[in-house]
C-alpha positions as CSV (number, residue, x, y, z in Angstrom):
1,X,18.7,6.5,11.4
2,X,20.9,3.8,10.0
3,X,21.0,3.7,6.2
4,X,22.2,0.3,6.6
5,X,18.8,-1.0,7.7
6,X,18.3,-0.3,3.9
7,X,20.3,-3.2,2.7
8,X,17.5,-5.8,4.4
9,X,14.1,-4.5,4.4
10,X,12.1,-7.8,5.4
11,X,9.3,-7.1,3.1
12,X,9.3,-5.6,-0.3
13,X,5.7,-4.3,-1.9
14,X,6.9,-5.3,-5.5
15,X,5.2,-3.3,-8.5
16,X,6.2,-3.4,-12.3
17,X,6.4,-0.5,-14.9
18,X,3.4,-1.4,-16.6
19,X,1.3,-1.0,-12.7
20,X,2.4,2.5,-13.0
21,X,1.2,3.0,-16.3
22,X,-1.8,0.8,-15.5
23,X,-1.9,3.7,-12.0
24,X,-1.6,6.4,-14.5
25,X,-4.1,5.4,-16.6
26,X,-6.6,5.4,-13.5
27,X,-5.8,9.0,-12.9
28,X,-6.9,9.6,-16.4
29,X,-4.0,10.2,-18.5
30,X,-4.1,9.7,-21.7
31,X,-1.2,8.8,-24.7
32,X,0.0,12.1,-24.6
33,X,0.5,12.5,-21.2
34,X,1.8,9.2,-20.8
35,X,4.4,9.4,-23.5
36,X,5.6,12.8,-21.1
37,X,6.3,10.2,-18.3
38,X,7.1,7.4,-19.9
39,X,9.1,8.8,-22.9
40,X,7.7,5.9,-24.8
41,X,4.6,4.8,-26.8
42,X,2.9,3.1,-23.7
43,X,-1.1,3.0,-23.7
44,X,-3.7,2.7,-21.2
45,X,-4.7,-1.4,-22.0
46,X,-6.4,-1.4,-18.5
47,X,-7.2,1.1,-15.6
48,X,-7.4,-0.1,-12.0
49,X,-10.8,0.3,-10.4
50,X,-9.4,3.2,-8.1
51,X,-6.2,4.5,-8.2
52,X,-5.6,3.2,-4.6
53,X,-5.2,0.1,-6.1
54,X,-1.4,0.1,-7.0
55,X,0.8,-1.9,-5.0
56,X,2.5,0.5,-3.1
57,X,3.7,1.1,0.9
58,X,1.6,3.6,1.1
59,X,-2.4,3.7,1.3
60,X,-4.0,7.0,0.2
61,X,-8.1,7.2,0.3
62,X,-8.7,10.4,-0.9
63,X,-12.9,10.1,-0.9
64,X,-13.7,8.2,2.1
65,X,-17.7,7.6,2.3
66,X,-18.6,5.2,4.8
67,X,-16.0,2.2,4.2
68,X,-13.2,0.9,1.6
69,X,-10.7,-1.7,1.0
70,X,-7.5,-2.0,-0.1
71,X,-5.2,-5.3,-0.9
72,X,-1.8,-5.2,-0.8
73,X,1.2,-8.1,-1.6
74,X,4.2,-8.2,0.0
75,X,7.3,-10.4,-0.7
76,X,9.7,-11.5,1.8
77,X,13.3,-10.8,1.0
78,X,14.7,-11.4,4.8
79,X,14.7,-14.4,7.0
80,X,13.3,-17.5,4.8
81,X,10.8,-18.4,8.4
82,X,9.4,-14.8,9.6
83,X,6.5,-13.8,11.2
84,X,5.1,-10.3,11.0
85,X,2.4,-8.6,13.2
86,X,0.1,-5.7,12.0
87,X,0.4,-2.4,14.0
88,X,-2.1,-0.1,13.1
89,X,-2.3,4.1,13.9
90,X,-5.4,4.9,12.5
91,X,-6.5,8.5,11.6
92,X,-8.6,10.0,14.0
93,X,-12.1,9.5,13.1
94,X,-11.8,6.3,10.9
95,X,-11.3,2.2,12.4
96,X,-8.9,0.6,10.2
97,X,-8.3,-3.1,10.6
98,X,-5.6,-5.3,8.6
99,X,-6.6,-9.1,7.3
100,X,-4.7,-11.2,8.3
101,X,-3.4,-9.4,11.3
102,X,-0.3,-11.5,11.1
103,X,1.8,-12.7,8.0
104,X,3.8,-16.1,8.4
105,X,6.5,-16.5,5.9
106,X,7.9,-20.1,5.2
107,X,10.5,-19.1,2.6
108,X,12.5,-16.3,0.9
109,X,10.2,-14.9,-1.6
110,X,7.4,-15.8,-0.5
111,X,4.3,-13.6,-1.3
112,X,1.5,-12.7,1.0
113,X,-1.6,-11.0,0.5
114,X,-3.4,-9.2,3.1
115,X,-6.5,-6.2,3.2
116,X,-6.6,-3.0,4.7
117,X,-9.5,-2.2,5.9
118,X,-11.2,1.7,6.3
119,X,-14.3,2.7,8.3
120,X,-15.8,6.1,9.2
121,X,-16.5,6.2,12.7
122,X,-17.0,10.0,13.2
123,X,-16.3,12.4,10.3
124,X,-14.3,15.5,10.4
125,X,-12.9,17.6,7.5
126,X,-9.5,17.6,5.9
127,X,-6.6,14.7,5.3
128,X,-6.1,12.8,8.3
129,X,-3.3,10.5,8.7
130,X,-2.0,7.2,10.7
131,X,-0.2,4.3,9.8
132,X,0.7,0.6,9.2
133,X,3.4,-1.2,10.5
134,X,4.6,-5.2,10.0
135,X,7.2,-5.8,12.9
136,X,9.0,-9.0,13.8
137,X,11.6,-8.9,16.3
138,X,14.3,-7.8,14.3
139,X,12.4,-5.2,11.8
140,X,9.6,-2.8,11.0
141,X,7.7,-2.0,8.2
142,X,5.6,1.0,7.8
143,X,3.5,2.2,5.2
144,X,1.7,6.0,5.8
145,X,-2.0,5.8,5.4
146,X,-3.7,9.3,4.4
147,X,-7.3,9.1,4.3
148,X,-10.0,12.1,3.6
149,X,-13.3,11.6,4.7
150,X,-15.3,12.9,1.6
């Protein structure tokens, strides 16, 4: 491990106090149990869809049926021209696929969006996880992805 890797991550998946509260909201807290988080007088003003929906590294499915998307942003804080390639683990019984497959960055700060993409292909019982990874030649990024065929 070296912390220093820390200090230039590549890609950043940026979220803002209020998606929290918004992530919050769409686990079904309400004021009160907000204000114990939050230690202010936030409110839930919108809910996502599905609380998978947060911007976040990591992709939790807790209910998978048959098939789901997610959509995820990622900023690029490294090298203003980088490509990135997906790298996908998938759990065992689900396909995942990433769209696009590759990212191509122009400039620092960029922001690209790109789906993740879930599929039962044989269910089985329990949590099951893989991952995601963006590499380039110099870095990797990877985000768990925990999935529970319901």
């Amino acid at each position: 491990m070296n912390p220093a890797r820390v200090l230039d991550p590549g890609l950043v998946y940026d979220s803002e106090p209020t998606d929290f509260i918004t992530f919050l909201c769409s686990l079904g807290y309400d004021q009160r149990s907000l204000h114990l988080v939050t230690r202010d007088n936030s409110t839930c003003k919108s809910k996502f869809t599905t609380a998978s929906n947060l911007n976040y590294p990591s992709i939790s499915v807790p209910n998978l049926k048959d098939n789901f998307s997610v959509t995820r942003v990622v900023t690029n804080v490294g090298k203003a021209t980088s490509i990135y390639n997906s790298l996908v683990s998938s759990p065992p019984g689900v396909n995942v696929t990433v769209v696009p497959n590759r990212l191509v960055f122009t400039r620092i700060g960029q922001k690209i969006k790109f789906s993740v993409n879930f599929k039962v292909t044989s269910p089985s019982k329990g949590y099951k996880f893989g991952f995601l990874s963006w590499t380039n030649r110099r870095l990797q990024v990877t985000s768990p992805l925990v999935v529970k065929v319901g």
